[in-house]
N, C-alpha and C positions, 0 to 999 in steps of 0.2 A: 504494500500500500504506500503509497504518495503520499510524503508528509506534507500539507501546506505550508509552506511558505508565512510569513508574515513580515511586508513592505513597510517600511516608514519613510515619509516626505518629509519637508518640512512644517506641512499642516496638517497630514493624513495619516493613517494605520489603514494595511488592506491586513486583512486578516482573513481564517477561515471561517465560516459563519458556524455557531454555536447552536445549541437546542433553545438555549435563555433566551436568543434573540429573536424568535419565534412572534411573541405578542410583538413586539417593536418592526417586526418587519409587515407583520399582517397590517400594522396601520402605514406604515411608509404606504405599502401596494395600494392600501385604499386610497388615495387620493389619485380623483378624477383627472388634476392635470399630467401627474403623473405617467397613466397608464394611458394618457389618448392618442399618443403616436406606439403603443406598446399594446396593441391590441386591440382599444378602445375601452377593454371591459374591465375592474377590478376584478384580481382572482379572489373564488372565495377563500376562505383559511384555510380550507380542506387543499385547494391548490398551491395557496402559502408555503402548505407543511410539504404538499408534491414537489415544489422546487428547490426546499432548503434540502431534501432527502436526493433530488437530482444533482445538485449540486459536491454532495457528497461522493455519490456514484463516479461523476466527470472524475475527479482526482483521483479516485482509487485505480477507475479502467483509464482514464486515456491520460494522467501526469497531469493534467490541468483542470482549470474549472475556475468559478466564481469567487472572487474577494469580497468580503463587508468592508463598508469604505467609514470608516468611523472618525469622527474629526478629532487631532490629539488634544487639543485646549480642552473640550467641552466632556470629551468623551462619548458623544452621541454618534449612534449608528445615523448616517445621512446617505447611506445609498448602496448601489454594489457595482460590481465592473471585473470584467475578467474576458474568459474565452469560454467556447462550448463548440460541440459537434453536434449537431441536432436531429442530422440526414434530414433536413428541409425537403419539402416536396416542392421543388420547383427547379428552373433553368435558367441562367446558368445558378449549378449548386456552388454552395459552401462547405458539401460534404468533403473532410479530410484535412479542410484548413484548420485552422486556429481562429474561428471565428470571433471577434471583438465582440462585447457588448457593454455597454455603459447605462446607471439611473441613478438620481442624483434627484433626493425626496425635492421638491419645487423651491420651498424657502432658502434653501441655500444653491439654487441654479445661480447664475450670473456671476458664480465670485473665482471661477478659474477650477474649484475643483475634481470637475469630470477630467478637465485635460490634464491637470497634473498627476489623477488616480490611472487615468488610462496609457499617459507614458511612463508611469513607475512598471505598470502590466505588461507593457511592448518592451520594457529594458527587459526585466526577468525572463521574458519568454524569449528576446533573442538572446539569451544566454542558456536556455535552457531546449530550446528548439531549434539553434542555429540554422537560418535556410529555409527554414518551414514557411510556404508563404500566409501569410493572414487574410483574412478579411472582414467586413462587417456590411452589412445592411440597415440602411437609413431613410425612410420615410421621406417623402419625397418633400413633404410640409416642414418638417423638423428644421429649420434652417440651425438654431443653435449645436444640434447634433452633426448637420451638414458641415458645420465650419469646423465643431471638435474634429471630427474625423481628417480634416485634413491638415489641422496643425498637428497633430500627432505623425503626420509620413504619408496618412492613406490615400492615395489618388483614387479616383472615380474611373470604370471602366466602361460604364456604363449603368442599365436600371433592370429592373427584378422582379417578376408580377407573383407577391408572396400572399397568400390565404384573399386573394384579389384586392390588394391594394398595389399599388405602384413606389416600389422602393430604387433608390440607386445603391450601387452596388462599388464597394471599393476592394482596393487590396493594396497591400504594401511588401 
């Protein structure tokens, strides 16, 4: 088994997510602004608890998976960021890559966090996956995730038609 990792920035802790964080994440997920370029729909708990258990899985089988993004002053969990394999049902896939993903509960968006949580991710993982290429899928609305995505490296190759919305599609 994969031991996770645990990153510190100068503002951030990525750590692996815990069983305790469970209520604290079930309410991150509920908020509407959150989840609206992320599906649309909050998960319920019972999907909550699917993803924090998914997340577990990722590390064990494939060396990588999800970080909690907890900020170090406050000590509050504010989001998560990492990679996944998901075998997407779509074209062009993501399966195999190291796929990016970032969420950053809404009150703390705008203050630089996602990108300095998601380039501590892309440093460890190209140390850890030399050569593997990445990628992520981003909502074609999402402009603040649009711009993260590409100050972190990732170029756009094009766009993604994923559970029929319209995403573009990067890699790095």
């Amino acid at each position: 088994m994969t031991m996770i990792p645990t990153l510190t920035t100068e503002r951030l802790l990525l750590r692996g997510h815990r069983l305790d964080d469970f209520d604290e994440f079930t309410a991150i997920w509920k908020q509407k602004d959150l989840v609206r370029f992320i599906g649309g729909e909050s998960p319920t708990r019972e999907q909550v608890w699917a993803r924090l258990l998914r997340y577990a899985g990722m590390w064990h089988h494939l060396g990588f998976g999800f970080f909690a993004v907890e900020e170090r002053e406050s000590g509050r969990l504010i989001g998560e960021v990492g990679f996944l394999d998901l075998h997407r049902d779509m074209s062009p896939t993501t399966e195999g890559t190291l796929e990016a993903g970032w969420s950053i509960t809404p009150p703390m968006q705008g203050k630089g966090y996602a990108t300095e949580a998601v380039s501590a991710a892309i440093a460890w993982a190209d140390k850890q996956f030399a050569g593997r290429r990445m990628t992520c899928i981003v909502d074609l609305e999402n402009t603040p995730s649009l711009r993260i995505a590409e100050k972190v490296g990732f170029r756009r190759i094009g766009e993604v038609n994923y559970k029929d919305k319209l995403n573009a599609m990067f890699e790095r």
